[in-house]
C-alpha positions in Angstrom: 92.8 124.0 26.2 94.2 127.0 24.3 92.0 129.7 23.0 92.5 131.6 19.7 91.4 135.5 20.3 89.0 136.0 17.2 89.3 139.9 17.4 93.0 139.1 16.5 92.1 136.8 13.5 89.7 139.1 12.3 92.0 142.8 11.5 89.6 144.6 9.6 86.9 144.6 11.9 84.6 148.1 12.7 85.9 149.1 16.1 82.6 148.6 17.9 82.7 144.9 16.1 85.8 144.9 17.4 84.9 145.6 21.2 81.9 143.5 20.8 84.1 140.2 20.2 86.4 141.8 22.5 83.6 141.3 25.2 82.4 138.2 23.7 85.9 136.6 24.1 86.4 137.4 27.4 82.9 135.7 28.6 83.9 133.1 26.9 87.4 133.1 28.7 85.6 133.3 31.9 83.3 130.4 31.1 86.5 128.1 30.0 88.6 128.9 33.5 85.1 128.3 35.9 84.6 124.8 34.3 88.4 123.7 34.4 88.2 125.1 38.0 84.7 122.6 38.4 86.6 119.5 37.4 89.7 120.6 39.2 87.5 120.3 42.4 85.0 117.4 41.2 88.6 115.2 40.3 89.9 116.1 44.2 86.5 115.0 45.2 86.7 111.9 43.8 90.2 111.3 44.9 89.5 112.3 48.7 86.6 109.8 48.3 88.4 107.1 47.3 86.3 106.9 44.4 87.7 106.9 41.1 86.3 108.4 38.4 84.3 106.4 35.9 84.2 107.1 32.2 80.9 107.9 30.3 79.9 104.3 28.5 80.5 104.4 24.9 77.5 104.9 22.8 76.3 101.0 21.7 76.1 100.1 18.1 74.2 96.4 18.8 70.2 96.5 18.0 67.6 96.5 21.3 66.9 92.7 22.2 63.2 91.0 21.2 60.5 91.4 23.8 59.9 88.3 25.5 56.4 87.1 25.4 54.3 86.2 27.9 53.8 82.5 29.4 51.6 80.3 27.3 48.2 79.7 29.5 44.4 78.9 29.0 41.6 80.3 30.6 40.8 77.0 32.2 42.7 73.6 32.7 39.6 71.5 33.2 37.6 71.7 30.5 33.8 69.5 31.1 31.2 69.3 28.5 28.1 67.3 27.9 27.9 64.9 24.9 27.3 66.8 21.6 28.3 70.5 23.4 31.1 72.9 22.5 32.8 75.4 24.1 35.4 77.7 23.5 38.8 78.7 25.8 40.8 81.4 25.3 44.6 81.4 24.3 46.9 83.5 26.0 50.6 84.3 25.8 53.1 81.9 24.1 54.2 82.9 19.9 52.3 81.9 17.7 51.2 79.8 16.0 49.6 77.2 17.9 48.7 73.4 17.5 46.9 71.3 20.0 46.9 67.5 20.4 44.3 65.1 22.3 45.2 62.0 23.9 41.7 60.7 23.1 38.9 60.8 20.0 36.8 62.7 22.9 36.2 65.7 21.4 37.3 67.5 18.5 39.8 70.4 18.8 40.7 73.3 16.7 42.1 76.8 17.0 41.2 79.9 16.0 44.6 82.0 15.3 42.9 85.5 14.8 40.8 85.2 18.1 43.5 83.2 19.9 41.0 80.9 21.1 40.5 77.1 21.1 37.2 75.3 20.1 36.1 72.0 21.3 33.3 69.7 20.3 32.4 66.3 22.3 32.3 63.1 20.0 32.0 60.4 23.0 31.7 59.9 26.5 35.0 60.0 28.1 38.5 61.3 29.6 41.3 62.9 27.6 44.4 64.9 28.1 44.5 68.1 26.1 48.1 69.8 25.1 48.2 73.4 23.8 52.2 74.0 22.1 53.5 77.3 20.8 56.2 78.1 17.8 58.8 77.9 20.7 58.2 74.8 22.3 56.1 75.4 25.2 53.5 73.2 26.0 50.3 73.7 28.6 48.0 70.8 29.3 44.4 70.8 30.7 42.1 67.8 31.0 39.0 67.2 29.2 35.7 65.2 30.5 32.9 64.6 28.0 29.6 62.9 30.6 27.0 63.8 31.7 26.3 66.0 34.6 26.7 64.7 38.2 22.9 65.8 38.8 20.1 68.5 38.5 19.7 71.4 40.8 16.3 72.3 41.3 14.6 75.7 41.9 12.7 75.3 44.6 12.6 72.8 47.5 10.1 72.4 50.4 10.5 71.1 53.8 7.6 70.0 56.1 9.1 69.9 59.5 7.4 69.3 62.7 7.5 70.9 66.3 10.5 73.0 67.4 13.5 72.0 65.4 16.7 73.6 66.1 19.4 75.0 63.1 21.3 71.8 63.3 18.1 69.9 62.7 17.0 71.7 60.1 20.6 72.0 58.3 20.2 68.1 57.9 16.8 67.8 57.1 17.6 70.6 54.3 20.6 69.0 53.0 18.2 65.5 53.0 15.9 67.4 51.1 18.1 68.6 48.5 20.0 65.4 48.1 16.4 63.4 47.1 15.6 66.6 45.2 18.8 66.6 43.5 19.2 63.1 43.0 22.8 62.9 42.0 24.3 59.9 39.4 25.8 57.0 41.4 29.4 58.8 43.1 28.6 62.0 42.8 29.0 64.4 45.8 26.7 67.2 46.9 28.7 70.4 48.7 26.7 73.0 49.7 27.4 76.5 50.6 27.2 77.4 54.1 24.0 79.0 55.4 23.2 80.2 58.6 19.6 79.1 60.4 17.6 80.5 63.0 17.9 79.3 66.5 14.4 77.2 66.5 11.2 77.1 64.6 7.9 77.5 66.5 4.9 75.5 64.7 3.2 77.8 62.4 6.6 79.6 61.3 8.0 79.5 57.8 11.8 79.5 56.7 12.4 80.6 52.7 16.2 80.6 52.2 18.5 80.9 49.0 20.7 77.8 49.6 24.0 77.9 46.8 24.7 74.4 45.2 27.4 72.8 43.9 27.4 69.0 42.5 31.5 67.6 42.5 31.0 65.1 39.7 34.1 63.4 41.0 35.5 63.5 37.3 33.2 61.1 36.3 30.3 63.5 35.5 30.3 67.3 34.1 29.7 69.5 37.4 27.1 71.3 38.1 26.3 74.5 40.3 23.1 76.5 40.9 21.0 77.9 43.6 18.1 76.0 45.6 15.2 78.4 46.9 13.8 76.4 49.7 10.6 77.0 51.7 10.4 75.6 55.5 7.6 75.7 57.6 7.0 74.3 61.0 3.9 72.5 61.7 2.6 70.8 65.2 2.0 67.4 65.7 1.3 64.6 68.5 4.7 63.0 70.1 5.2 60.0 67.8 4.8 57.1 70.9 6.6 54.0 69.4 4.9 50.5 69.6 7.6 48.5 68.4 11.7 48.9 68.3 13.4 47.7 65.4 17.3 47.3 66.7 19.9 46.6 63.6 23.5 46.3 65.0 24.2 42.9 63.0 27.1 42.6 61.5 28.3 45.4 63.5 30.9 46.1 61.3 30.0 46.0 57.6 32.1 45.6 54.6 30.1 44.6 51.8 26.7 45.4 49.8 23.5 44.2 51.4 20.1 44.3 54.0 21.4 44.9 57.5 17.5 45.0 59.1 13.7 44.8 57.1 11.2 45.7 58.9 7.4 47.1 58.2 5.5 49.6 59.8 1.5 50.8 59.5 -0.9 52.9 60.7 -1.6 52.8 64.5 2.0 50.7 64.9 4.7 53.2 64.8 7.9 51.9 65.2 11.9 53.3 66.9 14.6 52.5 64.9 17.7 51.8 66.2 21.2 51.1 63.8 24.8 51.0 65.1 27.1 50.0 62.2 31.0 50.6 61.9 32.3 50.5 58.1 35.2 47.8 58.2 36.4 49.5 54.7 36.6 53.0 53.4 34.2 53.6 50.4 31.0 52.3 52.7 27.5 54.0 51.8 24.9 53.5 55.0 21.2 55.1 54.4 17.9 54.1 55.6 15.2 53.3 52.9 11.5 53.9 53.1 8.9 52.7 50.5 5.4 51.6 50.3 5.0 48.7 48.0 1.5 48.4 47.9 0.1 52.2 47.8 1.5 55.5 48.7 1.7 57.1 52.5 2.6 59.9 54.3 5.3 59.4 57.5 6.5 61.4 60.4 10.4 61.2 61.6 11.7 62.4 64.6 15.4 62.0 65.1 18.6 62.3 63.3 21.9 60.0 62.9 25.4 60.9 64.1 28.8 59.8 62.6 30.4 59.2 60.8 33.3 59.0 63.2 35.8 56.4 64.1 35.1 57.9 67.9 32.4 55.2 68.9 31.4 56.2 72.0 31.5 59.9 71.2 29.3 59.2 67.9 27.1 56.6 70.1 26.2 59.4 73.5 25.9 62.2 70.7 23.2 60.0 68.7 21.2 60.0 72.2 21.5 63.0 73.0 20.3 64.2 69.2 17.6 62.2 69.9 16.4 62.8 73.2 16.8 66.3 72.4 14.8 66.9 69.5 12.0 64.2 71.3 12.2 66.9 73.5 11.3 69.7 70.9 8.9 67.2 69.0 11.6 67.7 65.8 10.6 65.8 62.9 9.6 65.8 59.3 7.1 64.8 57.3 8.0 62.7 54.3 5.5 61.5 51.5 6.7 57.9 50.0 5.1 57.8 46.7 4.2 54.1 45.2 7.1 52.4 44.0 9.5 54.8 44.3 11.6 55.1 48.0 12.5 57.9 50.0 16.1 57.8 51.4 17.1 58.8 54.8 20.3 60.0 55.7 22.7 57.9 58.5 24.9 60.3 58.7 27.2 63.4 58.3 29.0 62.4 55.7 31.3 60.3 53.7 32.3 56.9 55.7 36.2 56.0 56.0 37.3 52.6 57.6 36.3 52.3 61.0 33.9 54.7 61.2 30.5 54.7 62.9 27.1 55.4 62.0 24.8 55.2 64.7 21.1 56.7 65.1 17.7 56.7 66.4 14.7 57.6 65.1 10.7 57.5 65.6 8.8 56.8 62.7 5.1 56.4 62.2 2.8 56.6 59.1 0.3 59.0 59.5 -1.7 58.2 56.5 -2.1 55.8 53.7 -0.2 52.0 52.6 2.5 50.2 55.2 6.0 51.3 54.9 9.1 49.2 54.7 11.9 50.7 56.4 15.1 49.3 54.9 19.0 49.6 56.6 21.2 48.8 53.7 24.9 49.0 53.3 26.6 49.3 50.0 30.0 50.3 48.0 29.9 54.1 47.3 28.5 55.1 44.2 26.6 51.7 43.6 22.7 52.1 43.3 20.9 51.4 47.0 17.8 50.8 45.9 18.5 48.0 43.7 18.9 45.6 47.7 15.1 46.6 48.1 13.7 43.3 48.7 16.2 41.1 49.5 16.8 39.5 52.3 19.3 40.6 55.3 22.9 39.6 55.3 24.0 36.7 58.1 24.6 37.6 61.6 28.1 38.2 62.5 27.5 36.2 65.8 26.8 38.6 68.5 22.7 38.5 67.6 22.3 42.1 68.3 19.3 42.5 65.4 15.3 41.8 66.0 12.3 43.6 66.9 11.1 44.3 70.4 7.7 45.4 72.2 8.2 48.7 73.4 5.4 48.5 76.0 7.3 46.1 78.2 10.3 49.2 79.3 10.1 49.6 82.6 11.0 53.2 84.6 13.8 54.5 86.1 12.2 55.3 89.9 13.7 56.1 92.7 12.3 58.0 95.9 14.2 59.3 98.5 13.1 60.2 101.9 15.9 62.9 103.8 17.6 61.6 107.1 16.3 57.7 105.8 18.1 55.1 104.2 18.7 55.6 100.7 16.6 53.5 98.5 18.1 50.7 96.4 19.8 51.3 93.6 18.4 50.4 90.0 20.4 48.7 87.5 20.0 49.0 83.3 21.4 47.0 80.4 21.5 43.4 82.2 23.1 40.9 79.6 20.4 39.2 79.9 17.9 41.9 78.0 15.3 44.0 79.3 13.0 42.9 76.4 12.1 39.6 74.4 13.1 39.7 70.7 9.9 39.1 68.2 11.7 37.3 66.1 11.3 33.7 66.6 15.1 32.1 67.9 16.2 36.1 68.3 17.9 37.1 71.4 16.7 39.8 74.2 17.8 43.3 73.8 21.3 43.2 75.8 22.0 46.6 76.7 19.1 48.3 76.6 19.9 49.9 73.4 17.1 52.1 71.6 14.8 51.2 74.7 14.0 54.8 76.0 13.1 54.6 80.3 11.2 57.5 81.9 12.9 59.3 84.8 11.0 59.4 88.1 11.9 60.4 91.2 10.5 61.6 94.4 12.1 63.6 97.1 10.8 64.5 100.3 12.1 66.8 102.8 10.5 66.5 106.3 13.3 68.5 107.9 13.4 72.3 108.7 16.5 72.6 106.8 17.5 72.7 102.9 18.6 69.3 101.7 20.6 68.6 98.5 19.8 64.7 97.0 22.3 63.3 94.2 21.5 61.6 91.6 24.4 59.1 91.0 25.8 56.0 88.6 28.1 53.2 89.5 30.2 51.3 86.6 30.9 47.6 86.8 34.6 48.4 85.4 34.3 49.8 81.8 33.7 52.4 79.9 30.3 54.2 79.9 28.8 57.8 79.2 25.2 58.3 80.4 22.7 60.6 78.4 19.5 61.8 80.3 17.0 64.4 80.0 14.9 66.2 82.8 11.9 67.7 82.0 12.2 71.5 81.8 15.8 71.8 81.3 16.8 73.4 77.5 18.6 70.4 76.3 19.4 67.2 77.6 22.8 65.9 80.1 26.0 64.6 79.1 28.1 62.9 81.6 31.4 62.2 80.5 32.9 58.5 80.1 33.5 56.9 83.6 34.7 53.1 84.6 36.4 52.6 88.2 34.3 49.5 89.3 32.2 50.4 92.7 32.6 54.3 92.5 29.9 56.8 92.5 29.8 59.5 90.0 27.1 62.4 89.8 25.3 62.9 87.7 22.6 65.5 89.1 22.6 67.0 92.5 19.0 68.6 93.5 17.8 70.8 96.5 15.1 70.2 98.2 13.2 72.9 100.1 12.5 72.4 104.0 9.0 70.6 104.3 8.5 70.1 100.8 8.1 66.8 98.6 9.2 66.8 94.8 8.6 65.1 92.1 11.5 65.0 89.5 10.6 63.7 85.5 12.8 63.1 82.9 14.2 60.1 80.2 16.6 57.8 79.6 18.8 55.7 76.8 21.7 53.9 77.0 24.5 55.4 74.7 25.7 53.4 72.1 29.4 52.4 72.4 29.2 51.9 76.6 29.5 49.1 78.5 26.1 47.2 80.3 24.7 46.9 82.8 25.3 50.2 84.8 23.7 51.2 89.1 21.8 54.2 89.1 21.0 55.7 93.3 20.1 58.5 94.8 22.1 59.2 97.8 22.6 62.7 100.3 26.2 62.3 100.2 28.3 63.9 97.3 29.5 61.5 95.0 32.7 62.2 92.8 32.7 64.7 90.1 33.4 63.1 86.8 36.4 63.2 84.7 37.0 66.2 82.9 38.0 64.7 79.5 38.1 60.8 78.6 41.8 61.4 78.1 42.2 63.0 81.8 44.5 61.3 84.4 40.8 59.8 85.8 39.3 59.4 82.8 38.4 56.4 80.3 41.6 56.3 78.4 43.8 58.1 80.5 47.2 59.9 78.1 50.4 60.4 80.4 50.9 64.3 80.5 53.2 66.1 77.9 55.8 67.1 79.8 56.4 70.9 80.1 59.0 72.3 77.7 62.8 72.9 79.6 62.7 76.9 80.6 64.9 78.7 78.3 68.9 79.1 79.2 70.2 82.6 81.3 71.2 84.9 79.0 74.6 86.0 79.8 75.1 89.4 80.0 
């Protein structure tokens, strides 16, 4: 850089103009040397860095690109409407303009460029697909369904229950209530939010809970949601004491439409019913009808179903022990069957898959008005149940395990026990043979026991001075079995896991007796569903064998080798 001194280039300067640019080049000299000294040092920087020094880009002479816009979208991809409705979506991203295309007359579409959005009317019933396209080429599809909706959701709901039900009972008998409240089209499903319930009602009590709704129309009907205020109260009533026991296990496993058991109850002849069906296909429908052709009536229930679940002998003990426990609590509802029109009870939890079971038992009596017909019917899901009302039950798939039986002919469990004497002989339940006659002229006799409920009595006496412990015990014949029983007193009833070894004792209470003291011990009994008959029930003072943990243990039912333990990891080397 060479600099020019201006107060030589300028002679006829003033002499104080003169010392002023004197001064002013001499800054200015100053300035020039410190920034050739700055990237002296910045340029040995560099260099020591191994860095070299970049050149400052050269301004760019191209335009700035286009913004890119946004992805092409609608507010929603599932579009439903009602016959003759509209609605509108929203349009979002993409260039415009846009055009839309249906794969079927449905509906009518059109868009709205200044509001981006996209109108549709519905011209028929039906299923479409729905493409939205921009000015570049991209496309977003939705579907559109034009039906009606999958049902109705009501705004209030009441419940009638009876005795002490506990939260599981009364989150059945709620969803019951709501699905003959709702009464949803043929395939439609009915979800429902979940809601917590109190421990137990006491007669006299009252539940009012906000339950939330929602009706999956299984893309066949427009879905619906809404809220269901329902009001629940408790009342007391007398322990429903069954006269007759209506036993439908024929065909056992069921794969098409039709009657599975008919049967008629009045008033002062209540009735137990007792079903055990396994769905050979998936898409099978079990319910329980009940109507009054002649009149209208009011019923009590007590009991609920289990299943579905292709565990049979888990689905079989837990319908027992549903039912002896809400006996227990005097659980129930009270249903009104108006003339002509039949109320549905629920088999189940749920949707049935191949192989499934629904089993169940329930106590049923009419407390006032016509007879009811109670109705087990099978059909294809989403067909209408009601239309089999009236027609006769399908053919027996062999085994003859369908009739009615009298009730009154069950005899006790008893068993009395006397410590330091012999024990007393032991009793045996669900002889092939049956218990009880069958009604039904050529039926068979009840093999197994099944629905036949046997009261528990025992009596212990202890003459000694000493504390004596008494156990209560059952003996298989060789196959599986799970035994359900309730003492009187306890909170809920007994499970004893599956058991089979032929000949062994396995406890299934132990009980102390005091010194000098007789007791009296009171309790029911049901064979499970799913087990094997006939099974030894004793009492005996020597400890019989604890049993199996698990059905899958090494001593268990169905017995699952051990996975073994994973290999320890290698030694690290250091």
């Amino acid at each position: 850089m060479r600099l020019v001194s201006t107060v030589a280039a300028l002679p006829n300067l003033s002499s104080r103009s003169r010392d002023a640019l004197r001064s002013r080049d001499v800054s200015r000299s100053r300035n020039a040397a410190a920034a050739a000294t700055l990237v002296a040092f910045i340029s040995f920087a560099t260099a020591a860095l191994g860095q070299p020094t970049v050149p400052a880009p050269a301004p760019s002479t191209s335009a700035s690109p286009a913004p890119v816009p946004a992805p092409l979208q609608l507010a929603k991809t599932h579009l439903q409407l009602n016959p003759k409705a509209t609605t509108e979506i929203a349009i979002s991203g993409g260039l415009p303009p846009y055009t839309v295309v249906l794969s079927a007359p449905v509906a009518e579409a059109t868009i709205d460029a200044a509001r981006a959005t996209l109108s549709l009317r519905a011209l028929a019933t039906g299923s479409a697909t729905l493409s939205v396209s921009d000015a570049a080429g991209a496309t977003v599809v939705a579907s559109v369904l034009v039906a009606p909706n999958a049902g109705f959701v009501p705004s209030d709901v009441s419940v009638a229950l009876l005795g002490a039900p506990g939260p599981d009972f009364i989150a059945a008998q709620i969803r019951a209530a709501l699905q003959r409240a709702l009464r949803p089209l043929p395939g439609a499903r009915i979800v429902l939010a979940a809601t917590p319930y109190p421990e137990n009602l006491r007669p006299g009590e009252r539940l009012d809970v906000a339950v939330r709704v929602h009706l999956d129309g299984a893309n066949r009907y427009v879905d619906v949601d809404g809220i269901a205020n329902v009001h629940v109260i408790a009342n007391a009533a007398p322990r429903i004491e069954p006269a007759t026991l209506f036993y439908s296990d024929d065909p056992e496993k069921v794969s098409a439409d039709g009657v599975l058991f008919s049967g008629t109850l009045s008033l002062g002849r209540s009735i137990r019913l007792y079903y055990y069906h396994q769905a050979a296909v998936t898409g099978r429908e079990l319910a329980i009808l009940l109507d009054s052709p002649a009149g209208t009536a009011q019923v009590r229930v007590v009991g609920q179903g289990a299943g579905p679940n292709a565990a049979v002998m888990f689905v079989g003990q837990s319908a027992t022990f549903r039912y002896l426990d809400g006996r227990a609590r005097g659980a129930g509802v009270t249903l009104d069957v108006p003339v002509g029109a039949p109320v549905e009870l629920f088999a189940g939890d749920g949707p049935v898959q191949a192989a499934d079971l629904v089993a169940g038992v329930l106590d049923v009596a009419v407390a006032d008005g016509d007879p009811v017909r109670v109705t087990v019917v099978s059909v294809s899901e989403g067909s209408d149940l009601r239309a089999l009302l009236g027609t006769g039950e399908v053919p027996s798939d062999g085994r003859h395990r369908r009739g009615e039986y009298d009730l009154s002919k069950a005899d006790p469990l008893a068993l009395a026990y006397r410590v330091g004497e012999a024990e007393p002989p032991p009793v045996s339940v669900g002889g092939v043979g049956g218990a009880l006659p069958n009604l039904r002229p050529g039926g068979h006799g009840l093999a197994g026991d099944y629905g036949l409920l046997r009261p528990l009595d025992f009596t212990l006496a202890n003459p000694t001075d000493a504390a004596a412990s008494v156990y209560f015990y059952e003996q298989p014949i060789g196959y599986p079995v799970t035994t359900t029983t309730y003492f009187d007193g306890d909170p809920a009833p007994l499970r004893v896991q599956c058991v089979k070894t032929a000949g062994k004792r396995y406890l299934v209470r132990a009980f102390g007796v005091a010194p000098r003291t007789t007791e009296r011990i009171t309790g029911s009994y049901m064979t499970d569903g799913g087990s094997t008959y006939p099974l030894t029930f004793g009492l005996s003072p020597a400890a019989p064998a604890a049993p199996p943990a698990t059905m899958t243990a090494a001593d268990g039912c169905f017995p699952k080798s051990a996975v073994p333990a994973p290999a320890p990891p290698a030694p690290r080397l250091p």
